[in-house]
C-alpha positions, 0 to 999 in steps of 0.5 A: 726401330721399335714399333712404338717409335712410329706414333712418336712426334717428328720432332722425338724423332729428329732429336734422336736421329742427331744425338744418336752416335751411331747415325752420327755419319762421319763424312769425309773422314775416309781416308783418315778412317781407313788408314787408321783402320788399317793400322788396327788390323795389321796390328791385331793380325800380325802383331806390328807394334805402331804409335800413331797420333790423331790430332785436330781442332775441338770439335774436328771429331776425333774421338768420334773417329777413334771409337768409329774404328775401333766398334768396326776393328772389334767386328774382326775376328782377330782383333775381338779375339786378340786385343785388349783396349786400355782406355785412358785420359789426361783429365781423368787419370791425371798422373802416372799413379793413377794411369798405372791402377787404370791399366793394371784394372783394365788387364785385370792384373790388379790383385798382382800388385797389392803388397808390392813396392816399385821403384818407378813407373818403369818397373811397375808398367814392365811388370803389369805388361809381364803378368800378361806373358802367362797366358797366349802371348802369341796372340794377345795385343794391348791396344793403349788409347790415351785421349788429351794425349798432351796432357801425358807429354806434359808429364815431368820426366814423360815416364809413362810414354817413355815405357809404354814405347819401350815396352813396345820396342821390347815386343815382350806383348805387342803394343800399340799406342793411339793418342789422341789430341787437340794440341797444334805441335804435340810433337814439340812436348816430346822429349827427344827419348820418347821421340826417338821411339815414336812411329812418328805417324800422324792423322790430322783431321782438317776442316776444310769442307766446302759448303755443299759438303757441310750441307750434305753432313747436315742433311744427313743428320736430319734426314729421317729413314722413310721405312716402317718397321715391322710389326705396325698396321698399314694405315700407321705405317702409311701414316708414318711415311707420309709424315716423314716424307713431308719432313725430309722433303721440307728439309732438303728444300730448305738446306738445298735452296733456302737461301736465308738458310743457306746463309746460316750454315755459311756463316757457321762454316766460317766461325767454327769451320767444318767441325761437326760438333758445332753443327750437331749443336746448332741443328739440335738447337734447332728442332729444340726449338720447335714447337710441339707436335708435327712443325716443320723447320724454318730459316727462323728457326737456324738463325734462331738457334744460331744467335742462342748459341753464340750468345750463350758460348761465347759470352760468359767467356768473354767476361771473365777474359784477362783486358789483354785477351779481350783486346787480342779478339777485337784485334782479330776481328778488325781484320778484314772483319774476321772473315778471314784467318789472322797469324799471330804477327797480324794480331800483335801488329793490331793490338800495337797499333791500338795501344799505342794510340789509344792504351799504350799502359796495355803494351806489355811485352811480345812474351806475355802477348803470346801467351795471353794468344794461347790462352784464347786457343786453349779456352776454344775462342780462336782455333787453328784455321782449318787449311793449315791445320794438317802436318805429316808428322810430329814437328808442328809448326810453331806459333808464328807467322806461318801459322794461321788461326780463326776467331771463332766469337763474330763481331756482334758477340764480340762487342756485346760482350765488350759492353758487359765487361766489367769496368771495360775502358771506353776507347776499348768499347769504341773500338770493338763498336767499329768491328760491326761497321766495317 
């Protein structure tokens, strides 16, 4: 910490302390971290060429995880030494051609193909891979971390995967292939060639944490460090450590044994589950909404920044949802409130029920039901739910009644943005209304 920081608000310094990566702890994430750290160096030391999938709810932290491992990977000897890291991603390098320039960039092999024609991906990702073999193959490794790793399975033909996974089996240069994913079954997008080649290794991150556990994540991004830096006078530094210490003294109270707070962080671990992202969201909301100078935070200010991002997430969204998938949420949320996780079926059963007695115009066929469901997935609305989101390998477990998932919009949002919808049918409103009375 820089002298100057000690003269800063609690308030500049609690909004760092969140949004800082590197004091963004992952917890309970030990195992998950260690085995893939593991992975990492045995690959670096003895050149072991792996593939492995890390896959989890939006939010679950996994590229946090990944870039964790590999920014304590790279403190080894061997891996800074031996391991080049291709770093790429299925929004941004959206098709094989412009994957192939950013790894033909990343190698540095980018002036060897100016001129050349290739047939294919094959050859060109064999012939980059080649253009390493002349300096000391014995100890260089490519390390290929492909974030949305779904979008390169969705890929016509899976070339690229296809070849990164040859070139793999081929040992020409030790390869290893990390992709990253929020897709429930990835492993149903593989073809059976690029399964066969798989490693079939798989880190699911759950999101299963019990309250105390979620309370312990959020103390520990809120928690300010007590001791003075270097370099300032002692009365400042005195100074600093009383305000600080009044600030985390404040905190552990009110996380610990508040039980209007307490209750916030219950019901945010019952909409979003333990992902981390939500809570770093709401606790910066929070101090946001702190006014300036040395204010402490209150229970007001959790709920207060609870409700902004409720309303603010989940409501644009809302609006510009299909009838069908507007339906499908107050579906979910009548059963049992939406306290609990729904499947598929129990979903379909409820908005069957209430077509045929309110709408039967809006029973469309199961086919389009399902995949109005799969859009609520993908647009981040409804979620896996977090004790069925871990497989050990790369089959999945296709949408159905064995699957369970999370609507992750509560009954208040749900019906506000039941009112706002445009040309919304009034059973609709009537029914979204009795979410809240149950």
């Amino acid at each position: 910490m820089l002298p100057d920081l000690v003269k800063l608000p609690i308030k500049q310094l609690a909004m760092h302390q969140i949004s800082n990566e590197n004091n963004r702890k992952l917890m309970h994430r030990t195992s998950e971290h260690q085995n893939l750290l593991d992975m990492l160096t045995r690959f670096s030391r003895d050149g072991q060429c792996n593939s492995v999938i890390v896959s989890g709810p939006p939010g679950s932290g996994k590229s946090a995880l990944v870039q964790s491992v590999l920014q304590e990977a790279g403190k080894q000897r061997d891996f800074a030494g031996s391991v080049i890291v291709v770093q790429l991603h299925g929004l941004e390098h959206f098709d094989d051609r412009s994957t192939l320039q950013a790894i033909a960039r990343t190698l540095r092999v980018e002036s060897d193909l100016e001129g050349r024609i290739f047939s294919g991906t094959n050859e060109q990702l064999h012939f980059i891979i080649s253009l390493l073999q002349s300096g000391n193959t014995e100890t260089l490794r490519v390390l290929f971390v492909l974030e949305e790793f779904d979008l390169f399975a969705q890929r016509k033909g899976q070339s690229l995967l296809y070849t990164l996974l040859d070139v793999a089996q081929s040992r020409v240069v030790p390869v290893c292939l990390l992709g990253v994913t929020s897709r429930v079954s990835v492993g149903e997008l593989l073809e059976k060639r690029v399964k066969s080649r798989f490693s079939h290794r798989h880190i699911r991150l759950r999101c299963d944490w019990t309250l105390d556990e979620y309370v312990a994540v959020a103390l520990s991004l809120l928690h300010l460090s007590e001791r003075a830096p270097t370099g300032v006078g002692a009365a400042e530094k005195n100074d600093f450590k009383r305000r600080v210490g009044q600030w985390n003294s404040n905190i552990d109270s009110l996380l610990r044994h508040d039980e209007n707070c307490r209750s916030v962080l219950v019901r945010h671990l019952q909409i979003y589950g333990g992902r981390p992202k939500p809570l770093i969201n709401l606790l910066s909301v929070a101090v946001a909404l702190l006014p300036d100078g040395e204010s402490l935070l209150t229970a007001e200010d959790f709920k207060s920044a609870q409700q902004s991002m409720l309303t603010e997430l989940a409501l644009p969204q809302l609006c510009d949802l299909s009838i069908v998938e507007l339906c499908l949420l107050v579906a979910a949320n009548h059963i049992d409130n939406g306290h609990r996780p729904v499947s598929f079926e129990s979903v379909y059963t409820e908005y069957v029920r209430f077509c045929q007695s309110k709408m039967p115009h809006l029973q469309y066929e199961r086919d389009l039901i399902r995949r109005a469901f799969d859009s609520l997935l993908e647009s981040g609305l409804m979620a896996p739910a977090s004790d069925s989101a871990g497989c050990g390998d790369l089959g999945g477990v296709a949408l159905g009644k064995r699957e369970e998932f999370v609507c992750l919009v509560p009954p208040e949002i749900l019906v506000q943005g039941v009112n706002q919808y445009p040309n919304r049918p009034e059973d609709v409103r009537q029914w979204a209304a009795r979410c809240c009375k149950r």
